[in-house]
MDAnalysis code that builds the backbone (N, CA, C; Angstrom):
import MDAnalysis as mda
import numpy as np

u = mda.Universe.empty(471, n_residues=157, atom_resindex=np.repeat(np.arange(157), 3), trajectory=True)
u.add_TopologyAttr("name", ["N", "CA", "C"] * 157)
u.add_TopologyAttr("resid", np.arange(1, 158))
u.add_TopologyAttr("resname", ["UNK", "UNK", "UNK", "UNK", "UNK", "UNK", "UNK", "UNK", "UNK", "UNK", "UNK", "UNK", "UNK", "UNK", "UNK", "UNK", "UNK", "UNK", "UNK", "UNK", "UNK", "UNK", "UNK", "UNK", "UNK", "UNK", "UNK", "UNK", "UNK", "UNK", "UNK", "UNK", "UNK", "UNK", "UNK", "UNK", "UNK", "UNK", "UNK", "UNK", "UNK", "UNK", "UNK", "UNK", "UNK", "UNK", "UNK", "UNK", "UNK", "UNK", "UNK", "UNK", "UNK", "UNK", "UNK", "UNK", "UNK", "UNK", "UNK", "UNK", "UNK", "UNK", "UNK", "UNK", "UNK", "UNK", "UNK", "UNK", "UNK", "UNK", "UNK", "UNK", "UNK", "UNK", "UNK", "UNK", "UNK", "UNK", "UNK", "UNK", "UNK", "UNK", "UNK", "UNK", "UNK", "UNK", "UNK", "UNK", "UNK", "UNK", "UNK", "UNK", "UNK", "UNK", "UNK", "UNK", "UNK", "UNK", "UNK", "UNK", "UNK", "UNK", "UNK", "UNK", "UNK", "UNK", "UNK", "UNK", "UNK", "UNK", "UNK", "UNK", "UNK", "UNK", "UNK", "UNK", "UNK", "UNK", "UNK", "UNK", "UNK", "UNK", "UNK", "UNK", "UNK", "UNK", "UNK", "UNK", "UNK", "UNK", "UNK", "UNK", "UNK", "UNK", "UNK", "UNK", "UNK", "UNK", "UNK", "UNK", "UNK", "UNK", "UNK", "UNK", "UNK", "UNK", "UNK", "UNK", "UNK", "UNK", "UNK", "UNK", "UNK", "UNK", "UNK", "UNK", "UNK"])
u.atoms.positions = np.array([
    [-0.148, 16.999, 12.421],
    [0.044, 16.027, 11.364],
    [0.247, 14.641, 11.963],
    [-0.019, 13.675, 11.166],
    [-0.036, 12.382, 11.710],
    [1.071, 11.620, 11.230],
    [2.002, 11.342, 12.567],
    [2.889, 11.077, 12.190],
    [3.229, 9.319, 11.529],
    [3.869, 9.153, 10.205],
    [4.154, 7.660, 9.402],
    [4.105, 7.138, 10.011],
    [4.847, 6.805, 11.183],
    [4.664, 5.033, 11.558],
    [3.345, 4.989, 12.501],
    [2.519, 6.178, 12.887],
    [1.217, 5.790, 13.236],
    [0.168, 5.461, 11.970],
    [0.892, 5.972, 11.124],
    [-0.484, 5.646, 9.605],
    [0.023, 3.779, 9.226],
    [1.541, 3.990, 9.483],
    [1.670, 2.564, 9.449],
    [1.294, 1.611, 10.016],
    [1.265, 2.235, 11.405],
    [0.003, 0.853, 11.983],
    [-1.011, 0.592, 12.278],
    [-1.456, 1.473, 11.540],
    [-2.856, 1.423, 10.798],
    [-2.967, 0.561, 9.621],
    [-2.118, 0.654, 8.809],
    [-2.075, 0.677, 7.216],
    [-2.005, -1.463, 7.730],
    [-1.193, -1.964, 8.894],
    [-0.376, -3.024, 9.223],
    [-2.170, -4.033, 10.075],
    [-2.208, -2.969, 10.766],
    [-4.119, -3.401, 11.448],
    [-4.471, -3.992, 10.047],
    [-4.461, -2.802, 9.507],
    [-5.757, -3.266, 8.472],
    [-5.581, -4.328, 7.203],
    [-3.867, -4.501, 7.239],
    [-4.073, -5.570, 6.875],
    [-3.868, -7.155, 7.119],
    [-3.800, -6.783, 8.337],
    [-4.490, -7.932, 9.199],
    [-5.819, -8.660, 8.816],
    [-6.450, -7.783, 9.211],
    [-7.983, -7.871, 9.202],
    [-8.403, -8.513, 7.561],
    [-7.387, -7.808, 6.577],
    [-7.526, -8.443, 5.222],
    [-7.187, -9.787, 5.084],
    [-5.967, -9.865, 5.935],
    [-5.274, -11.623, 5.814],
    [-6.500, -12.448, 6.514],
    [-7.189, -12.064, 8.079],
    [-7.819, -13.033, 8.590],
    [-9.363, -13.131, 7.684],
    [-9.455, -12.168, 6.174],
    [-10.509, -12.575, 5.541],
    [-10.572, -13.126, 4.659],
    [-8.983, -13.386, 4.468],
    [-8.731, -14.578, 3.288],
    [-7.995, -13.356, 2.204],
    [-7.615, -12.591, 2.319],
    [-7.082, -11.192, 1.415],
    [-5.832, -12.062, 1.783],
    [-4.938, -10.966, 0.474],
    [-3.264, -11.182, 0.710],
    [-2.548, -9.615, 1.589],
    [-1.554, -9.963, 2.023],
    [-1.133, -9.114, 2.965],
    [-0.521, -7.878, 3.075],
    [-1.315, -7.413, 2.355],
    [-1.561, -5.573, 2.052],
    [-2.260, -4.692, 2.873],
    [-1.810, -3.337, 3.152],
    [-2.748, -2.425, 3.527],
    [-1.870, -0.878, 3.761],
    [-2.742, -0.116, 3.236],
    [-2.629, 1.419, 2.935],
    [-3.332, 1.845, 3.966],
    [-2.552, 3.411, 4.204],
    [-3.378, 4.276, 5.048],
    [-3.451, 5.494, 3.965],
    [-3.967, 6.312, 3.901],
    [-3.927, 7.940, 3.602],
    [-4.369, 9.498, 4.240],
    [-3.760, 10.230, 4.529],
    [-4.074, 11.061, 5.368],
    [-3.642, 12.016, 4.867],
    [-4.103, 13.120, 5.446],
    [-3.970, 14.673, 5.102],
    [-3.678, 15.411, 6.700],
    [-3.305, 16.020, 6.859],
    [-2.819, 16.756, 8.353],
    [-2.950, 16.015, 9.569],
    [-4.114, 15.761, 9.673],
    [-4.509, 15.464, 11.155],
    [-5.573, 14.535, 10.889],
    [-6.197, 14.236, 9.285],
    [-7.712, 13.764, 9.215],
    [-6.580, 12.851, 8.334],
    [-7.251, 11.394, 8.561],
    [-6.909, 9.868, 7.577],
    [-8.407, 10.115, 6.701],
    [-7.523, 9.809, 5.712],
    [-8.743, 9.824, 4.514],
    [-9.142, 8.651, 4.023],
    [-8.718, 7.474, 4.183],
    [-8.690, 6.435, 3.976],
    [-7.929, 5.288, 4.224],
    [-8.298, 4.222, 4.713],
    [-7.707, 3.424, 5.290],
    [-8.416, 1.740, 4.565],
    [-7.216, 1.013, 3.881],
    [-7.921, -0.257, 3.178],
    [-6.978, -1.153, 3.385],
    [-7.143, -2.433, 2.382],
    [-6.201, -3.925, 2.301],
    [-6.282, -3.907, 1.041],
    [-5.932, -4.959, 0.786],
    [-5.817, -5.596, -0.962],
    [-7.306, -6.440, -0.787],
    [-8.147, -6.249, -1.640],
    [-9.274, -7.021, -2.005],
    [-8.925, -8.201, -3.423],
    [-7.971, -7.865, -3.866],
    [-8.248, -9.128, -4.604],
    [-8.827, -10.093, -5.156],
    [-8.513, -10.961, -4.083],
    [-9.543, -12.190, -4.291],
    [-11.017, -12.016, -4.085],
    [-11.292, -11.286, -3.061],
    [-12.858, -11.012, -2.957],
    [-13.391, -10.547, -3.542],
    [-12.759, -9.602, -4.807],
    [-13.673, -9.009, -5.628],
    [-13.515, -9.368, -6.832],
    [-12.719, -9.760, -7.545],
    [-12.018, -10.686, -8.783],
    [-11.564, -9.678, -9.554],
    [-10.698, -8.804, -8.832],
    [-10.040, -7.381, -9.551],
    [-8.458, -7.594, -9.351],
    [-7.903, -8.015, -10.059],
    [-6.657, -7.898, -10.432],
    [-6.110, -6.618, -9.579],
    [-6.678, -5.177, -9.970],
    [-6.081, -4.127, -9.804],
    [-6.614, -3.493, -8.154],
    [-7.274, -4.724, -7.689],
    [-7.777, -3.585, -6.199],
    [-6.338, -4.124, -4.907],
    [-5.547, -3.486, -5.627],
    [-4.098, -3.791, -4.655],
    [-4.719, -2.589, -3.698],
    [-3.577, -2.631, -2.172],
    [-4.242, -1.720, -0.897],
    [-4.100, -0.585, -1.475],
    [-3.107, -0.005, -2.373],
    [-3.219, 1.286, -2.335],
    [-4.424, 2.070, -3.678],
    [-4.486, 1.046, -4.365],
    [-5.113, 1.403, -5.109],
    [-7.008, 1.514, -4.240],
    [-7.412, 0.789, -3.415],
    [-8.178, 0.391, -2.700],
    [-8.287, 2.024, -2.059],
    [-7.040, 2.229, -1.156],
    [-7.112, 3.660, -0.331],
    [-7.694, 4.912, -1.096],
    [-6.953, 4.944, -2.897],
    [-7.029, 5.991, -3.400],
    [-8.186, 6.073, -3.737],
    [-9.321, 5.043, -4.258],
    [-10.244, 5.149, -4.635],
    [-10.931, 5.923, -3.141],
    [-11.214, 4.946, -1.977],
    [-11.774, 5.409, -1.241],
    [-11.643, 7.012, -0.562],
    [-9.714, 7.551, -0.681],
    [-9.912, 8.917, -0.209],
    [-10.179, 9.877, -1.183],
    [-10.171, 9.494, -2.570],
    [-10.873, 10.403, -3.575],
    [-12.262, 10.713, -3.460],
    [-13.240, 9.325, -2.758],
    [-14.142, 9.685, -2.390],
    [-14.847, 10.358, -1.456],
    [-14.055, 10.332, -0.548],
    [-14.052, 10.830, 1.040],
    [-14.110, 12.728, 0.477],
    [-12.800, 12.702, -0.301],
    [-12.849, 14.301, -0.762],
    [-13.607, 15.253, -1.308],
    [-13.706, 14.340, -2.718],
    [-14.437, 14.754, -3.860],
    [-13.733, 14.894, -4.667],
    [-12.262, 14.839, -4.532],
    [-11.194, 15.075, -5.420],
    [-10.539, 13.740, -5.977],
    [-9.902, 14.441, -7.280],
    [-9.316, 13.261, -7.430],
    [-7.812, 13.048, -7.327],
    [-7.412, 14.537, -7.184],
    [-6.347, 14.666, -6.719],
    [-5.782, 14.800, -5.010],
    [-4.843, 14.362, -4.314],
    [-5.004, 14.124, -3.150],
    [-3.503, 15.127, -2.517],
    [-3.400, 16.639, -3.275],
    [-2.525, 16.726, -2.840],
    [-2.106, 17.235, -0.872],
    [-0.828, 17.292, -0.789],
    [-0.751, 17.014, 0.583],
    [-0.710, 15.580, 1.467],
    [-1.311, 14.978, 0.643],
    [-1.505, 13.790, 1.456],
    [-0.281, 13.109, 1.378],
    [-0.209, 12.308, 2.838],
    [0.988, 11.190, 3.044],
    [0.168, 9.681, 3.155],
    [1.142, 9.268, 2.685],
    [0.216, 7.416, 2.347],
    [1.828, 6.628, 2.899],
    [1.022, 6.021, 3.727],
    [1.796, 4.464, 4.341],
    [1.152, 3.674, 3.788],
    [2.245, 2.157, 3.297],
    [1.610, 1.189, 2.580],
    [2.840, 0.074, 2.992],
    [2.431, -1.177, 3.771],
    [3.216, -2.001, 4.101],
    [4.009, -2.618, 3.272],
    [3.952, -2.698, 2.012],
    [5.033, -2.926, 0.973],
    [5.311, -2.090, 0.070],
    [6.249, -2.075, -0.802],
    [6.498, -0.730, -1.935],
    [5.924, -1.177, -2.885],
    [5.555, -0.366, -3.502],
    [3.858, -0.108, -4.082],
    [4.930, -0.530, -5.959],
    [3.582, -1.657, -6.312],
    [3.797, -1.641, -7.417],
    [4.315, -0.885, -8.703],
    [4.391, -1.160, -9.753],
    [4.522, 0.050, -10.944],
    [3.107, 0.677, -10.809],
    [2.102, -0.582, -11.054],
    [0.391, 0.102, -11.280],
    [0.442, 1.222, -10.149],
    [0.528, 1.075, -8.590],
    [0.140, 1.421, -7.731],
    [1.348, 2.708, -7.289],
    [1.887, 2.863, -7.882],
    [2.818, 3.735, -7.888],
    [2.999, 5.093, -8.828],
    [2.378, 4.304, -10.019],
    [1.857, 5.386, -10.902],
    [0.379, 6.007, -10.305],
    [-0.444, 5.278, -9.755],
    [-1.914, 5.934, -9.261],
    [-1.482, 6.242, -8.163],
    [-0.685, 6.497, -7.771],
    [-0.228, 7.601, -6.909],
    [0.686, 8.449, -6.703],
    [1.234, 8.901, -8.109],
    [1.929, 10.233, -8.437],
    [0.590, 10.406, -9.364],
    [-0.257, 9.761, -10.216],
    [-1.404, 10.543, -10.988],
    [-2.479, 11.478, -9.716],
    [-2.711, 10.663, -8.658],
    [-2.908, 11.510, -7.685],
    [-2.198, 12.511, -6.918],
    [-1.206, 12.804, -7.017],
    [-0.821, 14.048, -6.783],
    [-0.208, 14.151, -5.465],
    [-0.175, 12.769, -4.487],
    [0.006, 12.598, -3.107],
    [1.412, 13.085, -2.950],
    [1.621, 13.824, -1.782],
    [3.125, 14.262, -1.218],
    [4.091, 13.288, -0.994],
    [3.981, 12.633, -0.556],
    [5.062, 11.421, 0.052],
    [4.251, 9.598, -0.179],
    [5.013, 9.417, 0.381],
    [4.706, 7.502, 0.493],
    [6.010, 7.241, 0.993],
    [4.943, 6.679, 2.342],
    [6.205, 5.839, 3.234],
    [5.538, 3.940, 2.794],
    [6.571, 3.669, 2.537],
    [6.285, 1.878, 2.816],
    [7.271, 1.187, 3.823],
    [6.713, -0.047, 3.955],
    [7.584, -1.098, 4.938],
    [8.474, -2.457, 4.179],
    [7.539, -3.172, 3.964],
    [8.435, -4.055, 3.636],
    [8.587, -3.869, 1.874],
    [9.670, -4.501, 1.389],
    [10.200, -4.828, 0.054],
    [9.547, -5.022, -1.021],
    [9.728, -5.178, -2.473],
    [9.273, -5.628, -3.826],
    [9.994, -7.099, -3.679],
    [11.083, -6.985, -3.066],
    [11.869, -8.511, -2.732],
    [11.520, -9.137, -1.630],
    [10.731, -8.349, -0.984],
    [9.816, -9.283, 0.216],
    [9.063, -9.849, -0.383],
    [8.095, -9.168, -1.196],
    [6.659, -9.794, -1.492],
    [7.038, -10.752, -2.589],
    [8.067, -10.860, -3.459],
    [8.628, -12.060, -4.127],
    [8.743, -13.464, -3.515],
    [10.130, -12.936, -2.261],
    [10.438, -14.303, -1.494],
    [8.858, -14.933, -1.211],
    [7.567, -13.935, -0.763],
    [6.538, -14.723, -0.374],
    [5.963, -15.242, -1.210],
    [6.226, -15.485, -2.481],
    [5.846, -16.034, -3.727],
    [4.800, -15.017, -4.633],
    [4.950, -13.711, -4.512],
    [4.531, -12.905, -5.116],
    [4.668, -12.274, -6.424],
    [3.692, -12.219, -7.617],
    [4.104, -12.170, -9.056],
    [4.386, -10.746, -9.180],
    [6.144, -10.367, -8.566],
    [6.325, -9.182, -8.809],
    [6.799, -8.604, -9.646],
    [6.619, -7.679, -10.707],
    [7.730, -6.927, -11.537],
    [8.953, -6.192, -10.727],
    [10.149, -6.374, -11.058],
    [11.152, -6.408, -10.580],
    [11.093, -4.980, -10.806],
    [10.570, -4.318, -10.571],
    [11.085, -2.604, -10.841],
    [10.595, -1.602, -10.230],
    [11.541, -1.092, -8.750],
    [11.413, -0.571, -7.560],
    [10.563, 0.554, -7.723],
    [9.900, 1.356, -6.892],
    [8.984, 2.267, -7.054],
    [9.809, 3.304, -7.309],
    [10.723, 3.498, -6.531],
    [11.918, 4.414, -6.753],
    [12.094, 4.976, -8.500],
    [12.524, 3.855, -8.985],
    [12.800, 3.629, -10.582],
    [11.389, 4.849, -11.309],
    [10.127, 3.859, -11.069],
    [9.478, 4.622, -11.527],
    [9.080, 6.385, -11.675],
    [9.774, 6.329, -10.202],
    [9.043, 8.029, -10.414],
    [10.102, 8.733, -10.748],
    [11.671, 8.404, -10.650],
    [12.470, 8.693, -11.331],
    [12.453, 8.353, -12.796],
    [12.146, 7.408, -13.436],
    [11.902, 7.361, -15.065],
    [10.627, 8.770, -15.533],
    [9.801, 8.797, -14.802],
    [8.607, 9.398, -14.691],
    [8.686, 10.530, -14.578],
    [9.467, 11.462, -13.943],
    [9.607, 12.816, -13.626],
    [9.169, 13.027, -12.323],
    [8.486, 12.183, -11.656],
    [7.612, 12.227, -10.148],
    [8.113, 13.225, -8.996],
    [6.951, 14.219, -8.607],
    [7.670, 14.794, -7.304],
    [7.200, 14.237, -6.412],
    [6.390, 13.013, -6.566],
    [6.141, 12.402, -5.346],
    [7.590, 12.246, -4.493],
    [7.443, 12.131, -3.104],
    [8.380, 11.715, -2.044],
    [8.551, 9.896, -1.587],
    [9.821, 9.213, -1.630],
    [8.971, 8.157, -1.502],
    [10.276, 7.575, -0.103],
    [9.826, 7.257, 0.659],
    [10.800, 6.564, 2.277],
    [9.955, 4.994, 2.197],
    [11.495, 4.368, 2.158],
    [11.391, 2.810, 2.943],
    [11.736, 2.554, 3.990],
    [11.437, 1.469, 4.345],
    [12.097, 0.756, 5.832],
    [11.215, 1.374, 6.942],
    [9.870, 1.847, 6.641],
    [8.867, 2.194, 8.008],
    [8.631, 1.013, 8.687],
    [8.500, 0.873, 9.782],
    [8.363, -0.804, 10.860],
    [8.432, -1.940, 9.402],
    [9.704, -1.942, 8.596],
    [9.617, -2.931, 7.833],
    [9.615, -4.051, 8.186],
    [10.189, -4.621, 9.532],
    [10.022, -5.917, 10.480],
    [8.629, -6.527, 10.702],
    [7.739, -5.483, 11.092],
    [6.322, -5.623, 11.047],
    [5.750, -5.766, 10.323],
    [5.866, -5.192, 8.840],
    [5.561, -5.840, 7.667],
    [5.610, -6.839, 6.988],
    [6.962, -6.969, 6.971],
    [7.491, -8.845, 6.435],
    [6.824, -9.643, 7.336],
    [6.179, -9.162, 8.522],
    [5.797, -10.313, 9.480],
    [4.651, -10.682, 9.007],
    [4.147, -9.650, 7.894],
    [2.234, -10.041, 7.511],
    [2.928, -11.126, 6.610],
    [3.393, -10.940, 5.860],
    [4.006, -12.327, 5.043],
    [4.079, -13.728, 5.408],
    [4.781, -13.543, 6.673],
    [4.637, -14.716, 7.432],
    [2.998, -15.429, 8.131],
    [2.639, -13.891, 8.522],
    [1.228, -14.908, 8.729],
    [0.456, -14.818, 7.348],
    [0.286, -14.409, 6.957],
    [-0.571, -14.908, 5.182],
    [0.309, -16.308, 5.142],
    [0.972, -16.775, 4.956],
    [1.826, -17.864, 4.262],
    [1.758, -19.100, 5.433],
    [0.926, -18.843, 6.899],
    [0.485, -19.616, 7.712],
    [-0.873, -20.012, 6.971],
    [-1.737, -19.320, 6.641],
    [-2.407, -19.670, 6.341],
    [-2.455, -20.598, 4.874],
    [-3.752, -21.538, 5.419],
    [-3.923, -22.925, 4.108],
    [-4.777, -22.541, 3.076],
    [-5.789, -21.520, 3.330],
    [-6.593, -21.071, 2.292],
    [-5.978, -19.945, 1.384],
    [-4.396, -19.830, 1.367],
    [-3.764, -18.419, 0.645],
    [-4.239, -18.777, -0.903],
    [-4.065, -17.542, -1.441],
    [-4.537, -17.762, -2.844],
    [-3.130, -16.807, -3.389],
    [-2.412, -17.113, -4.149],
    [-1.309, -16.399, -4.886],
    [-1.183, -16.088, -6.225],
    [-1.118, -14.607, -6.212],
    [-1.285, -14.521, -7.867],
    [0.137, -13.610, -7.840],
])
């Protein structure tokens, strides 16, 4: 099995690679035992989709990878804690766990239009057996913040 903070720095690569394309500073991994099923960023701006946040990005892509649309077993790293949207599409997928890194109060301080209502909350309002762990290399995460917010071409929604 592949252990979280290696999917995390993956999930942290890749969204790198999103920030130096003008993306905001997101990125998901997803994996199943030993095989990553998908690995994305937040497209956003590049595609003019409101909803292609990283994890939503991952799920599409490892649903495809499968054939399924359910992803059970799978563990997903995601450098911040995953929206309400992105939190619900991933207890509707069926995923085992979710590790994240940095905050809902991180991605605020970076001027991020967040709903104040922890992922936690949700899957507890929800009934969720998803699994959910914070604080994976959360240092490394808040740090994508910092470089997105270097950059002059950021776009903030």
């Amino acid at each position: 099995m592949i252990e979280p903070v290696e999917l995390m720095r993956l999930a942290i690569k890749k969204a790198i690679e999103g920030i130096d394309a003008g993306q905001s500073p997101f990125g998901c991994t997803i994996a199943r035992g030993d095989d990553v099923l998908a690995i994305s960023h937040n497209t956003v701006v590049a595609t003019t989709d409101i909803t292609a946040h990283a994890e939503i990005n991952a799920l599409r892509l490892g649903c495809k990878t499968t054939g399924q649309i359910h992803l059970e077993g799978c563990i997903v790293a995601t450098t911040c804690e995953p929206c309400p949207m992105c939190m619900a599409a991933l207890h509707w997928a069926r995923v085992e766990t979710v590790y994240f890194g940095a905050s809902i109060a991180d991605a605020d301080a970076a001027g991020f239009n967040e709903l104040q209502v922890p992922a936690a909350d949700v899957l507890k309002i929800g009934g969720s057996k998803v699994a959910l762990v914070g604080d994976v290399l959360s240092a490394e995460c808040r740090d994508l913040f910092k470089r997105w917010l270097e950059r002059s071409d950021r776009i903030v929604y």
